[in-house]
C-alpha angles and dihedrals in degrees: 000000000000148000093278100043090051090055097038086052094048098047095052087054099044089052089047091059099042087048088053095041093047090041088056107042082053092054085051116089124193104187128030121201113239124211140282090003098036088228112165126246127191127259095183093061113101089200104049103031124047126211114237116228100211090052115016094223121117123254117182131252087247128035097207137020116222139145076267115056131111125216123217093209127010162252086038118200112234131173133205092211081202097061100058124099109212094235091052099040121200125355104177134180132245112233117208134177126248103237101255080236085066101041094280124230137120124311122182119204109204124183089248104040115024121225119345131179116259140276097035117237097257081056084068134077085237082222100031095039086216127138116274105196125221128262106250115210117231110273097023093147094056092049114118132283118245110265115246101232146124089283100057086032081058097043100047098055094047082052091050097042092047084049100049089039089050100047111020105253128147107254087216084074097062127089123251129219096260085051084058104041093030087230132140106259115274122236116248109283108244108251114242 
């Protein structure tokens, strides 16, 4: 075969697989909006998000997000697409349940203000009281996941252990980050 052919040949096979591996990064989503706020929930999380055996796709373990809400695990991971920078990427919050013994609803726990009652008041028609949902950017499903890393592993046990201390729940409820990332624990990371 010559020169021609050889390169004619590679370069039918380079563009197949770069057509399977880009048709199926694009089929697969990361984040899902949840009604009436449009909040995202993740989709890569094993904990928070099934896989549903007829399809294969995720579906999350809620289908909206409201004061309301009851989660069947927590702390849930949830994202106000609006709120990220592009050079930080995603700071979520950590949604937790009131115990019903202490009226019950949705707080968030976020890394600047602690734990806050959901939804937020920019979620809100300051007259109506009705949901205002959040603006979604083009391509939120595709954004990216959050990394596994010290600084979630950090973050979501000081969530966990403010949450417990606040409300009285048993921190051996919670979900760890491995729960969350469905990951193998991490070591301790070494101080600096």
């Amino acid at each position: 075969m010559d020169r021609k052919k050889w390169y004619l040949l590679i370069m039918i096979i380079l563009t197949l697989f770069l057509s399977i591996l880009f048709c199926t990064y694009a089929q697969a989503q990361d984040w899902v909006a949840l009604p009436p706020y449009n909040v995202l929930w993740p989709l890569w999380s094993p904990a928070l998000s099934l896989i549903d055996p007829a399809t294969g796709l995720a579906t999350p373990l809620v289908t909206s997000l409201t004061s309301g809400t009851v989660l069947p695990v927590q702390p849930a991971i949830i994202w106000d697409p609006s709120s990220v920078e592009a050079l930080h990427g995603p700071l979520p919050w950590l949604a937790y349940n009131i115990p019903l013994a202490l009226g019950g609803g949705l707080v968030i726990w976020d890394q600047f203000y602690g734990l806050r009652p959901f939804p937020l008041d920019y979620m809100l028609d300051p007259i109506t009281l009705n949901p205002l949902p959040i603006p979604l950017p083009l391509g939120y499903s595709l954004l990216n996941p959050i990394a596994y890393d010290h600084i979630w592993l950090y973050e979501l046990m000081l969530g966990n252990t403010v949450y417990s201390s606040a409300y009285g729940v048993p921190i051996t409820g919670l979900l760890t980050p491995q729960d969350i990332w469905g990951l193998p624990a991490l070591g301790a990371p070494p101080l600096e």
